[in-house]
C-alpha positions as CSV (number, residue, x, y, z in Angstrom):
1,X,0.0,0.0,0.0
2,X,1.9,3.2,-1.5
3,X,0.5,6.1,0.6
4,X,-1.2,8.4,-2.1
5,X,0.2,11.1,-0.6
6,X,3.0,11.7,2.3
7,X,1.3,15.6,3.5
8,X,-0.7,15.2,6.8
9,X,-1.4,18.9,6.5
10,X,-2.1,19.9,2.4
11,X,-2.8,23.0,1.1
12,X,-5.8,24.0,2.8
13,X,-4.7,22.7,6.3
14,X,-1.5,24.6,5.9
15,X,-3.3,28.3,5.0
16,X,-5.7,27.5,7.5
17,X,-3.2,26.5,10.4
18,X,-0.4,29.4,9.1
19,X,-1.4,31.5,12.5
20,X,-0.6,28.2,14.8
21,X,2.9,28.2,13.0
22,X,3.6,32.1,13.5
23,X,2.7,31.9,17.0
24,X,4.7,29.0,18.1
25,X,7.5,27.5,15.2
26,X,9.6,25.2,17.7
27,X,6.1,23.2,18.5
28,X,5.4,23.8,14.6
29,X,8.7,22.0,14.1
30,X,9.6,19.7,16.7
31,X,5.7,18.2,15.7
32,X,6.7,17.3,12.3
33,X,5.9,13.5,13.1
34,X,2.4,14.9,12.1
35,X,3.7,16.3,8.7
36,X,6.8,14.1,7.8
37,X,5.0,10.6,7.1
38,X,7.2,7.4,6.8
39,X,7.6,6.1,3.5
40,X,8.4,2.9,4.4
41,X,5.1,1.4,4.8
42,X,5.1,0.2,1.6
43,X,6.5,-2.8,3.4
44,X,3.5,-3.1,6.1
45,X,1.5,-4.0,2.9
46,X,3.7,-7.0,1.3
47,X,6.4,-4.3,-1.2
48,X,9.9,-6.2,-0.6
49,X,11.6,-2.3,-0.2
50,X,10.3,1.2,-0.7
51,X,11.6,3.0,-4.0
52,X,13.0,6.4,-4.4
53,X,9.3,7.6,-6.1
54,X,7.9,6.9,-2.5
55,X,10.4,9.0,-1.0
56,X,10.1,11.8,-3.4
57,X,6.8,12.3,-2.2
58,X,7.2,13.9,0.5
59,X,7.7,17.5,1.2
60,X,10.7,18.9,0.0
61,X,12.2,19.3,3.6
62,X,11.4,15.7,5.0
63,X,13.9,13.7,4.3
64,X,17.8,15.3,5.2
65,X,19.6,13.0,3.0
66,X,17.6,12.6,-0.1
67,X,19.9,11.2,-2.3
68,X,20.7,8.3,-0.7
69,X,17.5,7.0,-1.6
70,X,17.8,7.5,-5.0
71,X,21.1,5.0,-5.0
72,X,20.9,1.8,-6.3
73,X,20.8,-1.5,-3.5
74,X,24.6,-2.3,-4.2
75,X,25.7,1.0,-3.8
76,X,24.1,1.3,-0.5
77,X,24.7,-2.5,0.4
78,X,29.0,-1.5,-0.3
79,X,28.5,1.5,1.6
80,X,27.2,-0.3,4.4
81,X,30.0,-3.2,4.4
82,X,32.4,-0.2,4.6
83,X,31.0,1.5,7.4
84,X,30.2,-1.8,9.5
85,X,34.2,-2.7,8.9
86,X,34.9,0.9,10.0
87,X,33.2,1.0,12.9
88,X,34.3,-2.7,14.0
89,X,38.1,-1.5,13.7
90,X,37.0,1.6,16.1
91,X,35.1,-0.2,18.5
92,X,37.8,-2.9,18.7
93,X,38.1,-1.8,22.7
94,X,39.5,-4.1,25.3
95,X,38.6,-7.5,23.5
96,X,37.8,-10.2,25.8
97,X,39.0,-12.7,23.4
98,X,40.9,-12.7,19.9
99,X,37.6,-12.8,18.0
100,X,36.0,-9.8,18.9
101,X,33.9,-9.6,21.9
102,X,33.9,-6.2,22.5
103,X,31.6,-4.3,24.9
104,X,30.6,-1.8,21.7
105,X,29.1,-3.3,18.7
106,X,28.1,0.3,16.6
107,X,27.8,-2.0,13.3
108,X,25.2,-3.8,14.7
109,X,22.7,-0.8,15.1
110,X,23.9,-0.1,11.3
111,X,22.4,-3.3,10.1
112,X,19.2,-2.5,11.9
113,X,19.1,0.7,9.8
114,X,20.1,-0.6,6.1
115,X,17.3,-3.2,6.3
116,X,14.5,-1.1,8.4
117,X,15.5,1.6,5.6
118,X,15.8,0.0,2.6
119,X,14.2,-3.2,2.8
120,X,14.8,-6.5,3.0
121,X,17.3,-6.6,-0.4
122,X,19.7,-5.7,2.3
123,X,19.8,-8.5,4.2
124,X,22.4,-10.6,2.2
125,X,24.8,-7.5,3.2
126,X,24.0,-8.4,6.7
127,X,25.8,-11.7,6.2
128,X,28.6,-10.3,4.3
129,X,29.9,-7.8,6.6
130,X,30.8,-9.4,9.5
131,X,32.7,-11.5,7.7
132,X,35.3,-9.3,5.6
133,X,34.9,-7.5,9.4
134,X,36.5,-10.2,10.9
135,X,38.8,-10.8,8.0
136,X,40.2,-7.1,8.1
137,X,39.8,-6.4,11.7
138,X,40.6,-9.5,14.3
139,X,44.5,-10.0,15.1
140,X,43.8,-13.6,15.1
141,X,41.3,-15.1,12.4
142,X,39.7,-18.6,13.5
143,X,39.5,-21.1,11.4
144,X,36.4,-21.1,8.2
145,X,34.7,-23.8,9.5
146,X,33.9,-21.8,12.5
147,X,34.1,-18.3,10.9
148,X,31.6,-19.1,8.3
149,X,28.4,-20.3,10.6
150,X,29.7,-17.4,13.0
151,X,29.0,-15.1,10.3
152,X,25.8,-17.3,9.5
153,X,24.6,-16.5,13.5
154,X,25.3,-13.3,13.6
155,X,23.5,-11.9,9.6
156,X,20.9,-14.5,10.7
157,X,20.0,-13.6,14.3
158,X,19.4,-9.4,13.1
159,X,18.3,-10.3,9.8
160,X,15.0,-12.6,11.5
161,X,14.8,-9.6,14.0
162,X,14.7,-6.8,11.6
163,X,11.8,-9.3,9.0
164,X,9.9,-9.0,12.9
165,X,9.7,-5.8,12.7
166,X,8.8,-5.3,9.0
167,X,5.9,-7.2,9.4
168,X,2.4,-6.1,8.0
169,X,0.7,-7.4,11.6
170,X,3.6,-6.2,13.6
171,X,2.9,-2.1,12.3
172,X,6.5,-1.0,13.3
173,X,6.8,2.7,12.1
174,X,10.6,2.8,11.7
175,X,10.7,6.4,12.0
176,X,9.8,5.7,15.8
177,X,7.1,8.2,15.5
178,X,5.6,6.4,18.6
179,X,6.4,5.1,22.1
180,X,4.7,1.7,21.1
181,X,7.3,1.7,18.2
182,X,10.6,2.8,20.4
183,X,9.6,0.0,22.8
184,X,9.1,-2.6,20.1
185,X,12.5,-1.7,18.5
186,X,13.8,-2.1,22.4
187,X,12.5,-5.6,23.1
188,X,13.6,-7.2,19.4
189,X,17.3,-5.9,20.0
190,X,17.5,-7.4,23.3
191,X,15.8,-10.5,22.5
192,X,18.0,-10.4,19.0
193,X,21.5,-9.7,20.9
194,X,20.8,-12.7,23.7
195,X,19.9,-15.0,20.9
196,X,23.1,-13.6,19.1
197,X,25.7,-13.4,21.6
198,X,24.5,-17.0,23.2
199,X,25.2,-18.8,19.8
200,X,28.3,-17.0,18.9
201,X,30.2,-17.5,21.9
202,X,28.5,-21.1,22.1
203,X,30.0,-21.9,18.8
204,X,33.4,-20.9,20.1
205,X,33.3,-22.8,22.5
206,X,32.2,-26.0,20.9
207,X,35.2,-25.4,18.5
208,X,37.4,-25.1,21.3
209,X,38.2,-21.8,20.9
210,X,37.3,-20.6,24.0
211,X,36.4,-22.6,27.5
212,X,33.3,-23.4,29.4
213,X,34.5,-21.3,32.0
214,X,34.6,-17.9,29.3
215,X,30.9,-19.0,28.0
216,X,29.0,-16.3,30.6
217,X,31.4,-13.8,30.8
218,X,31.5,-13.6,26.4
219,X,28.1,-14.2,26.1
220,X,27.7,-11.2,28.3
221,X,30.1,-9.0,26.9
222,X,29.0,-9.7,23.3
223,X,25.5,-9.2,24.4
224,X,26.5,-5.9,26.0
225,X,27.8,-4.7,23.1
226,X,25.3,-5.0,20.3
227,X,22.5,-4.5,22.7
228,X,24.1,-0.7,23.4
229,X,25.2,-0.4,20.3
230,X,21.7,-1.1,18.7
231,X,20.1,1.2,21.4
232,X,23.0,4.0,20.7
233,X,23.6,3.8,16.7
234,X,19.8,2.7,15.3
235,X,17.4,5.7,17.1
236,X,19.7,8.1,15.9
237,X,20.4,6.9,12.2
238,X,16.3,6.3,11.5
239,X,15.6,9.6,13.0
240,X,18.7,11.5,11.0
241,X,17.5,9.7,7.7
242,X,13.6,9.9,8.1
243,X,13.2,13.3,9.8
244,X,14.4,16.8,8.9
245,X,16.6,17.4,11.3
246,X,18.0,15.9,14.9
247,X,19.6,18.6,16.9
248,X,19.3,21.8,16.5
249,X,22.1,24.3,15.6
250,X,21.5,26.7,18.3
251,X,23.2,28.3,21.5
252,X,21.4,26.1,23.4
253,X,22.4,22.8,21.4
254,X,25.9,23.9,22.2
255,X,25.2,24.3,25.9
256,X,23.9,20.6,25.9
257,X,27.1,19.7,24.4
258,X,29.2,21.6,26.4
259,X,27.3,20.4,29.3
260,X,27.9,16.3,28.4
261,X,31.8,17.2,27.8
262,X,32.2,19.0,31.4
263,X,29.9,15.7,32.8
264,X,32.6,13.4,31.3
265,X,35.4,15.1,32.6
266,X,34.3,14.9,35.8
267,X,33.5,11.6,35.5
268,X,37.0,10.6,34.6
269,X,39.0,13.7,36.1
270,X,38.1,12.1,39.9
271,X,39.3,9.1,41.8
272,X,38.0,5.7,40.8
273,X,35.8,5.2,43.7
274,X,33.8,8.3,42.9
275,X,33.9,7.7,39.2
276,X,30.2,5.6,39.3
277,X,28.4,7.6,41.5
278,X,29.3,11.2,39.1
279,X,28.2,9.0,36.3
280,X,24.8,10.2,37.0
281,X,26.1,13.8,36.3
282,X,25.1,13.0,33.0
283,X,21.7,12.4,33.4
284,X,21.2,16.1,33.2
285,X,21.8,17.1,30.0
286,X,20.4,14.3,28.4
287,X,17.3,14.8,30.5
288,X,17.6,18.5,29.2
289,X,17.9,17.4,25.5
290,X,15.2,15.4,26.0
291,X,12.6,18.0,27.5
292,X,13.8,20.5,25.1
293,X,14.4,18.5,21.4
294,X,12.3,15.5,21.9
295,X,13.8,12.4,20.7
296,X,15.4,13.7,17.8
297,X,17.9,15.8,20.1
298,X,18.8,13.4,22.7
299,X,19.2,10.6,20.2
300,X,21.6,12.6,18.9
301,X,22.9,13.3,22.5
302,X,23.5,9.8,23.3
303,X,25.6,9.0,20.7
304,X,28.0,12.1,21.8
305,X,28.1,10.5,25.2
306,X,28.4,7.0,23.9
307,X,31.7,8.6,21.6
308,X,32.7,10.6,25.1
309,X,32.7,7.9,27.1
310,X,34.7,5.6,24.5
311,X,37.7,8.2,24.3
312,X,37.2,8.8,27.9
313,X,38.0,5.0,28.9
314,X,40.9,4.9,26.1
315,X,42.5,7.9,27.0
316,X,42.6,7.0,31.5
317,X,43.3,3.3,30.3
318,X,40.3,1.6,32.6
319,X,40.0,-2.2,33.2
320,X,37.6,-4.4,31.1
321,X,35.3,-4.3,34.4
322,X,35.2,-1.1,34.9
323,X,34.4,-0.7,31.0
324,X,31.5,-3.1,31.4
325,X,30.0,-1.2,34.3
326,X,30.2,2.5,32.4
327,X,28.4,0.4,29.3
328,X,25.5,-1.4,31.6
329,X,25.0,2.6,32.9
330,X,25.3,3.9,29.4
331,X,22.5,1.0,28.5
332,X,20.5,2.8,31.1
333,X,21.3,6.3,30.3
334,X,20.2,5.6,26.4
335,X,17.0,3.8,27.1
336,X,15.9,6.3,30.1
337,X,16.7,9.3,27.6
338,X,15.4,7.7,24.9
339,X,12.0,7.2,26.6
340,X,11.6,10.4,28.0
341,X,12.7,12.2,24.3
342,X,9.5,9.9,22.9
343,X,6.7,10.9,25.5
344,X,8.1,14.6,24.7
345,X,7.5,14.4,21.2
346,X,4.2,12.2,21.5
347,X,3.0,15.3,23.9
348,X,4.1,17.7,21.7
349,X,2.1,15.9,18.4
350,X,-1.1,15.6,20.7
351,X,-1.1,19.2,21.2
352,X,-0.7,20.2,17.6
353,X,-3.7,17.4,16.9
354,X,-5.3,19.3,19.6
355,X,-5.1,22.7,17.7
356,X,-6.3,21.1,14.3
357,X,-9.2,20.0,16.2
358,X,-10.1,23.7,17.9
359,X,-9.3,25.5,14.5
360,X,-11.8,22.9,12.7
361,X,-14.4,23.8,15.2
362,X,-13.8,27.3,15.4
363,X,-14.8,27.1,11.1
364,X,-17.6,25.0,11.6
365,X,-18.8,27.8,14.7
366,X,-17.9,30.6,12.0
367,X,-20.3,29.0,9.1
368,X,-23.4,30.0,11.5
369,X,-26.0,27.9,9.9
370,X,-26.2,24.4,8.3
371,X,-27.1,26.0,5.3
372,X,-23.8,27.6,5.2
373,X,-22.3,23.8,6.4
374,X,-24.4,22.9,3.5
375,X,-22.4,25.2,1.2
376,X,-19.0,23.6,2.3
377,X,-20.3,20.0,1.6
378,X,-21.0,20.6,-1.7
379,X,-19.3,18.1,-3.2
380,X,-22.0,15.6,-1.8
381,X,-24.3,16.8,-4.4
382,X,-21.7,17.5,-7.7
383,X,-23.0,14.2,-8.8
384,X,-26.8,14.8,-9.1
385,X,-26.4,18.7,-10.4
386,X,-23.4,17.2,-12.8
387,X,-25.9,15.2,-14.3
388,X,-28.7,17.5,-14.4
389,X,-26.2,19.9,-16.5
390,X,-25.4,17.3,-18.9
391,X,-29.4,16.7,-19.4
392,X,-30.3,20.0,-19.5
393,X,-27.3,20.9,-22.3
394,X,-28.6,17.7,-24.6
395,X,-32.2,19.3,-24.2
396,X,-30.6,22.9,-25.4
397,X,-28.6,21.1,-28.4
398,X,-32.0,19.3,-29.4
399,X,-34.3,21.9,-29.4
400,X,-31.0,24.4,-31.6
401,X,-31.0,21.4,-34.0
402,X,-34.8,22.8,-34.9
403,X,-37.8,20.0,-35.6
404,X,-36.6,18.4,-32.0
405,X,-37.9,15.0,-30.9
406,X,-40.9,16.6,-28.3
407,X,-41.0,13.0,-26.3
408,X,-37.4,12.2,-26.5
409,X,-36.7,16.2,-25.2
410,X,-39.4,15.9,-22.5
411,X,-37.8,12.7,-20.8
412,X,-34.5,14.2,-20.9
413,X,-35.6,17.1,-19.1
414,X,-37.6,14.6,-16.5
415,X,-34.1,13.0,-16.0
416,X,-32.8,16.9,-15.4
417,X,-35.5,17.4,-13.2
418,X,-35.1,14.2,-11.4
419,X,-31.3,14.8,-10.5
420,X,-32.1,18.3,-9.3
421,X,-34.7,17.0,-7.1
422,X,-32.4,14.2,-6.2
423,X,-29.6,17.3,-5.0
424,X,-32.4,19.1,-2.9
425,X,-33.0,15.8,-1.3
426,X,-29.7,15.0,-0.4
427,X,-29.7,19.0,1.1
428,X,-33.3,18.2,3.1
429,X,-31.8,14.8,4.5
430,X,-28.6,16.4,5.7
431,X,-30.8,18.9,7.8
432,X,-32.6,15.8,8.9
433,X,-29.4,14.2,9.6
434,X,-28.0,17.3,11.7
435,X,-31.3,17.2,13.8
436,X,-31.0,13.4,14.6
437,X,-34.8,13.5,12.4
438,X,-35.9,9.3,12.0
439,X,-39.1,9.6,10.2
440,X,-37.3,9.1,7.1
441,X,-35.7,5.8,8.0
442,X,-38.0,2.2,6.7
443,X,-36.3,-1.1,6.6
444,X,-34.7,-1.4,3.7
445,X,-33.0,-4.4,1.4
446,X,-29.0,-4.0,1.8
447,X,-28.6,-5.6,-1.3
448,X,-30.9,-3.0,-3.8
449,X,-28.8,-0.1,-2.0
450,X,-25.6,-1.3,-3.2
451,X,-27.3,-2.4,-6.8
452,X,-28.9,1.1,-6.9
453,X,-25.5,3.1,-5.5
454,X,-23.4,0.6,-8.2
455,X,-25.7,1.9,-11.1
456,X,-25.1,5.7,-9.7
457,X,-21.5,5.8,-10.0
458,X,-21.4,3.7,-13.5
459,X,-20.0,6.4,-15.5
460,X,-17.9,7.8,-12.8
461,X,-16.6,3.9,-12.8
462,X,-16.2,3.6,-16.4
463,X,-13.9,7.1,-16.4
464,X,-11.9,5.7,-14.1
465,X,-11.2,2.5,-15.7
466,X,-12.8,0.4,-12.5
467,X,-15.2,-2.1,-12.2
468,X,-16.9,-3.3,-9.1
469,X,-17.5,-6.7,-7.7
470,X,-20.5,-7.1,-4.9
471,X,-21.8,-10.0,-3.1
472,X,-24.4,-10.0,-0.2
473,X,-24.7,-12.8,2.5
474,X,-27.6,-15.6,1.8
475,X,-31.0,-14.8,3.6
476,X,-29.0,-10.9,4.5
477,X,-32.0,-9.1,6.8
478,X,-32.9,-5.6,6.1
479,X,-31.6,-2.5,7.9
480,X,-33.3,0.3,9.6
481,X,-31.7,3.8,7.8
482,X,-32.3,6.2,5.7
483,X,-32.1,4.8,2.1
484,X,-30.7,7.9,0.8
485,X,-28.3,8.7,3.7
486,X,-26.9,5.5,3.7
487,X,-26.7,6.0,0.0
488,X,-24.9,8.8,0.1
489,X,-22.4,7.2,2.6
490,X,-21.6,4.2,-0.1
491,X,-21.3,6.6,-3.1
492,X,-18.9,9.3,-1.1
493,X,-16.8,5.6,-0.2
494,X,-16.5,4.5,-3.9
495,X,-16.2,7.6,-5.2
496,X,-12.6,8.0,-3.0
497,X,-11.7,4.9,-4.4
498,X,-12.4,5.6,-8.0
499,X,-10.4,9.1,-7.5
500,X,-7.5,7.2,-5.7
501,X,-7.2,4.2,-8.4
502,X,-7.1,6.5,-11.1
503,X,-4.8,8.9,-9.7
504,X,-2.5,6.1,-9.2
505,X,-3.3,5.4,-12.8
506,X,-3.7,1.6,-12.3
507,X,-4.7,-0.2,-15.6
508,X,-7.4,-2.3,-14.0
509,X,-9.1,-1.1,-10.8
510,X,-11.2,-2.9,-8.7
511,X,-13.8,-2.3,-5.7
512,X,-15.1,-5.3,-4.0
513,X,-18.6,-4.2,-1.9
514,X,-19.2,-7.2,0.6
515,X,-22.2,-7.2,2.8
516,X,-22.8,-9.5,5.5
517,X,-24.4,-10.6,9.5
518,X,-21.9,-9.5,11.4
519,X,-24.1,-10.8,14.5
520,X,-28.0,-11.0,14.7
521,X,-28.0,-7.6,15.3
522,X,-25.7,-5.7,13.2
523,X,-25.1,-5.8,9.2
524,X,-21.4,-5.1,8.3
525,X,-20.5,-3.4,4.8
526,X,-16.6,-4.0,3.8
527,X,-15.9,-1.5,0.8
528,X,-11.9,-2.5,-0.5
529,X,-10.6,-1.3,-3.2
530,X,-7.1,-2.1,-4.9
531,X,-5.8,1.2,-5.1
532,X,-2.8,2.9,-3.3
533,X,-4.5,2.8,0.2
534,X,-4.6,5.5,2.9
535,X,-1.6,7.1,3.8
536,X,-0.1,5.9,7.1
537,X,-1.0,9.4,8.9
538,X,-4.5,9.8,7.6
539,X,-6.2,10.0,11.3
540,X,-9.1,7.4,11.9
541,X,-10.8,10.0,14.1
542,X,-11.5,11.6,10.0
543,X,-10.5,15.0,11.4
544,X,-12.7,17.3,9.7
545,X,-11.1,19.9,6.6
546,X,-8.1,17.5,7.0
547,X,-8.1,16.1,3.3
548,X,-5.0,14.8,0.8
549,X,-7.1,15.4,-2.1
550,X,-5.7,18.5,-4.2
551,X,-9.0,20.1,-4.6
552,X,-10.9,18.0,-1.1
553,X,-12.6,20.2,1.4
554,X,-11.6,16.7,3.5
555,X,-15.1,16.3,5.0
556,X,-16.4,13.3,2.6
557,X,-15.7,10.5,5.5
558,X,-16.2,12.8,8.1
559,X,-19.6,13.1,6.6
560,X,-20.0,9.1,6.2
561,X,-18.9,8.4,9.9
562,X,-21.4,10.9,11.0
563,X,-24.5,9.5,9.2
564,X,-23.5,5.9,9.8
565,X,-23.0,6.8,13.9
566,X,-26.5,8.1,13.6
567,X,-27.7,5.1,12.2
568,X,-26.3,3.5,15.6
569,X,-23.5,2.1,13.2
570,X,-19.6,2.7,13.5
571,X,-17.7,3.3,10.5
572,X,-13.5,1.7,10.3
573,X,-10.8,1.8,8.2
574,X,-8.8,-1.2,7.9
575,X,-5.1,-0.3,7.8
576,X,-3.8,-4.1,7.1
577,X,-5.9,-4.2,3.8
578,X,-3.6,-3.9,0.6
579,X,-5.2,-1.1,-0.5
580,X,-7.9,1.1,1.0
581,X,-10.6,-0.6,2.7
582,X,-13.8,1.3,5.1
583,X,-16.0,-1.0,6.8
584,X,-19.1,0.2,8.7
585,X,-22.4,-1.4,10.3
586,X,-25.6,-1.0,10.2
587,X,-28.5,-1.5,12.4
588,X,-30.9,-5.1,11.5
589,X,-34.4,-3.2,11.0
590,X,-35.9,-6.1,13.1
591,X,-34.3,-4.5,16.1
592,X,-35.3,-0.8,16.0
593,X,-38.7,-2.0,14.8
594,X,-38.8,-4.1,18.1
595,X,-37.8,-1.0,20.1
């Protein structure tokens, strides 16, 4: 599912909200989770990797390193070997053993990225690069027939994990837009590195090249050092490549800095039995980044402290124990910060939301009247009035031509008529809608207001190169609604769909319309098409004047949810369709008719 668009906030949404941004830009821009969309969900739907056109998409500032994505997979897979061997020779810090265990793995928290990134193409890479790692790095290279199924474990173990999280069900945003997605990324790395780190150093030691008695300390040393370095090197490479920005360049920034460098030279400018407890020093200004940047500035300040301490432990020559304690409070320093960054940004998006939603109601309070509300919903009746133009203009050609056909003329100006009384009904039934009116509403057959919507929207169908498939349930009872409302809410459905299929100029579009007893009670309509799907931000609350259509006033499923909720119904999107699928229900007419 391509998102058809990667703008939370289009055209209209961005004159109407230009106030919100003058009076408060570091909200405006620290909230740009709302506007910046990730365009990897291609993957959520089934797509092996997102392309370069997805990521062109989006606005012009979302992405910091465009190009990138526009470089073929073996250009990035090389670059990625490259950088994994780099960091492996850099991180090669007080080795437990010849094959290196180290306490800091950064190339592990690359792999995460290239794959989470740029799809699973990358995974053979993952393979590959500890390998020529090991090749170029270790002093002392074991043997292939323990090398090879090492390098086997270790693309395996983080290839599986990152396949977890690109799965459709699993709905990991890898922009970590969310705590729910910081928190899943958490719990795969440490299950990831324990699997990892216990089948790497358990190879060694079934090959003899290390003894039963070095199987916990390794294992937990290795562990240690991909977990950290997952937790330290993955938040802040997804946020650098997905976001605009990470830390501001600002006097402030600088303080923060300034403020980790002064913590770390305390730390290691003191006696080693006070070196622990002034650890905590630097709990402050990543605490500060976090309250200030969100999780895009203390990701960012992490990884400063992660490089601090490094050159701090190389430079005052500390044991490997002592370098294992600084990493387990490191661990805790990233995942504390890390945490608190994400519940800053998440508070920060809700309160934007929050203003969309006052600034919609404040224009709905400014129209003053329905009939005004009426005005703005006009697009609900283009159909009818379309139509009734088109009649009306064959009647004027006809009666130009001179000698005019009287009958054929007089029942194409009944079919005008009929389509302007149509619009005025859809205009009265609104007004009933508004006032909660029922005397309208008769049990009616679910399957002749599909058949009857279907035959509205042929030509619109036939324009748009789609067709339409419907099946009804055996022995389906009939609902209590509004014919015409509920009409209306099935024609506004398919009418998004035909726009969105041939936007996405797909050859052969399709709409499936499936109706069936959800429970003795209720009647459930499914409406899927095979189009390119809502975008990943389009909120299911159907914000009102919030639309990604160039010319959308973005109240059509605003309107839907409103008549089907005063039905007694409830109206859905399903975000694990392939392409963009709206379910609702509707009341059995046996049930009201009992009340």
């Amino acid at each position: 599912m391509m998102p058809a668009s990667f703008d939370v906030i289009d055209r209209m949404d961005a004159q109407r909200l230009g106030d919100v941004k003058a009076s408060n830009p570091d909200d405006w821009d620290l909230d740009h989770h709302v506007r910046v969309e990730n365009f990897l969900n291609a993957s959520r739907s089934g797509a092996m990797e997102p392309t370069f056109e997805a990521v062109s998409r989006r606005p012009s500032d979302a992405i910091a390193f465009r190009p990138i994505f526009a470089l073929p997979g073996a250009v990035v897979g090389l670059a990625y070997i490259g950088s994994y061997v780099l960091l492996d020779w850099v991180s090669f810090v007080q080795p437990i053993t010849p094959f290196g265990i180290t306490p800091w793995s950064p190339g592990t928290g690359l792999g995460f990225v290239i794959v989470l990134l740029f799809g699973l193409r990358m995974i053979p890479y993952l393979f590959i690069a500890p390998l020529l790692a090991d090749l170029v790095n270790l002093p002392s290279f074991p043997p292939w027939s323990v090398e090879l199924p090492a390098a086997a474990l270790i693309g395996g173990g983080y290839a599986a994990a990152s396949m977890i999280l690109l799965r459709p069900s699993v709905r990991f945003d890898p922009a970590l837009s969310s705590l729910r997605d910081l928190l899943l990324l958490m719990l795969v790395a440490l299950v990831s590195a324990s699997f990892v780190a216990l089948a790497y150093v358990g190879l060694m030691v079934t090959a003899g090249l290390l003894s039963i008695e070095e199987l916990a300390p390794a294992t937990f040393r290795y562990w240690v050092g991909d977990f950290i370095g997952i937790m330290v090197v993955t938040p802040f490479a997804l946020i650098a490549l997905t976001h605009r920005r990470t830390i501001p360049a600002s006097l402030e920034s600088t303080l923060q800095i300034v403020a980790i460098v002064a913590a770390l030279a305390l730390i290691f400018g003191f006696a080693h039995e006070q070196q622990f407890q002034l650890f905590y020093l630097l709990f402050l200004p990543i605490v500060w980044m976090a309250v200030r940047a969100g999780l895009e500035g203390v990701s960012a300040g992490i990884l400063i402290t992660q490089i601090g301490l490094i050159v701090g432990v190389e430079l005052y020559g500390k044991g490997p124990h002592d370098f294992i304690a600084y990493q387990l409070l490191m661990l805790i320093l990233a995942m504390t910060g890390l945490v608190a960054g994400e519940l800053v940004t998440e508070r920060r998006r809700t309160e934007f939301e929050l203003r969309l939603h006052r600034e919609s109601l404040a224009q709905i309070a400014r129209r003053g009247n329905l009939g005004e509300l009426a005005a703005a919903i006009a697009h609900e009746i283009n159909q009818p009035l379309t139509a009734a133009g088109t009649y009306t203009r064959l009647v004027t050609d006809a009666l130009h031509e001179g000698d005019p056909d009287i009958v054929t003329v007089a029942g194409t100006a009944e079919k005008a008529a009929a389509q302007v009384e149509r619009a005025a009904e859809v205009v009265r039934r609104l007004r009933a809608l508004v006032r909660l009116d029922r005397s309208a509403r008769a049990p009616c057959n679910v399957e002749w207001i599909i058949r009857k919507t279907v035959a509205l929207c042929q030509p619109a169908l036939d324009h748009s190169r789609s067709v339409v498939r419907w099946t009804t349930a055996a022995d389906l009872p009939s609902v209590m609604v509004d014919m015409l409302q509920i009409e209306q809410t099935l024609l506004n459905i398919m009418r998004n769909s035909m726009e969105a299929i041939e936007e996405s100029d797909r050859p052969n579009g399709l709409i499936n319309i499936e109706a069936a007893l959800k429970d003795p009670r209720v009647v459930e309509i499914r409406v899927a098409d095979n189009g390119p799907g809502f975008p990943p931000d389009f909120i299911d609350s159907f914000l009102p004047f919030t639309s990604k259509k160039k010319e959308g006033l973005g109240i059509g499923l605003s309107l839907c949810r409103s008549i089907v909720e005063a039905h007694g119904g409830r109206l859905w999107l399903n975000r694990d369709a392939g392409g963009a699928e709206v379910r609702f229900t509707l009341p059995v007419a046996e049930e009201i008719h009992h009340d």
